[in-house]
C-alpha positions as CSV (number, residue, x, y, z in Angstrom):
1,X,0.0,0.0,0.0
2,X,2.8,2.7,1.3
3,X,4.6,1.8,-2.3
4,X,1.2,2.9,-4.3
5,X,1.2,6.3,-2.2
6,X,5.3,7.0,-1.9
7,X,7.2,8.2,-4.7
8,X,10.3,6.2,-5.5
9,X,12.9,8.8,-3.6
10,X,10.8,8.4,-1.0
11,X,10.3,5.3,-0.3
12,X,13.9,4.9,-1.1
13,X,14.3,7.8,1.7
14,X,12.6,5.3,4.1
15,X,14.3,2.3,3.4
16,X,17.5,4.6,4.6
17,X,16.0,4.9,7.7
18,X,16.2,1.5,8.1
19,X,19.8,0.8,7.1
20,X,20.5,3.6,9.8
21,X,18.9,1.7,11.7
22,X,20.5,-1.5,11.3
23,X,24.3,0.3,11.3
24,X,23.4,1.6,14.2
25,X,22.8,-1.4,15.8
26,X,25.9,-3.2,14.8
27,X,27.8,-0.4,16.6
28,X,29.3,-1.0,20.1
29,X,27.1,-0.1,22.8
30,X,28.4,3.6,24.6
31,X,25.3,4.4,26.6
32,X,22.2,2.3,27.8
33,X,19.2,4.2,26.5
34,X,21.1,5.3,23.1
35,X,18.8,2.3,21.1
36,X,15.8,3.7,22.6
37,X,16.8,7.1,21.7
38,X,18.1,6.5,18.3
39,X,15.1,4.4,17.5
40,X,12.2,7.3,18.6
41,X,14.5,9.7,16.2
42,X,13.9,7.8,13.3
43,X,10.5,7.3,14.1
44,X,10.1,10.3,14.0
45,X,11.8,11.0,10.5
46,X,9.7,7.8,9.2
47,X,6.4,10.0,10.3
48,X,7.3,12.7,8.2
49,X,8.5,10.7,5.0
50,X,4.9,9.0,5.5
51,X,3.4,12.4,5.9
52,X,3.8,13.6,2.7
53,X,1.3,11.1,0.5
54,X,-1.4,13.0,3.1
55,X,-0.1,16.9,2.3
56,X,0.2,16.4,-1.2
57,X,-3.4,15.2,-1.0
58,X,-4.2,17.5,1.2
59,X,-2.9,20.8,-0.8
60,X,-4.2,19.2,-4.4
61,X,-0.8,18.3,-5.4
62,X,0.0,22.2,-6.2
63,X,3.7,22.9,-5.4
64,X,4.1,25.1,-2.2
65,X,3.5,28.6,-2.9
């Protein structure tokens, strides 16, 4: 469904996301809570990258003024 409603670069954005992710993990662990942390960050970015199907819908897919 997401690959119907994401363009290419940015579903190619997302899958990013998720080799960060998996860098990340094969890192050495400096600090307890830095998985935790690291994960809500890209969460967040994933939220926004999924976001934009809904504003281009939302604004008629006119570019920003």
């Amino acid at each position: 469904m997401a690959s119907e409603l994401l363009t290419e670069a940015e579903s190619a954005v997302l899958q990013l996301t998720a080799e960060l992710w998996n860098a990340f993990l094969a890192l050495p662990v400096v600090h307890p809570a830095e998985h935790m942390e690291l994960c809500s960050k890209i969460h967040d970015l994933q939220r926004m990258i999924l976001a934009r199907p809904a504003m281009r819908e939302v604004r008629g897919k006119d570019p920003w003024p």
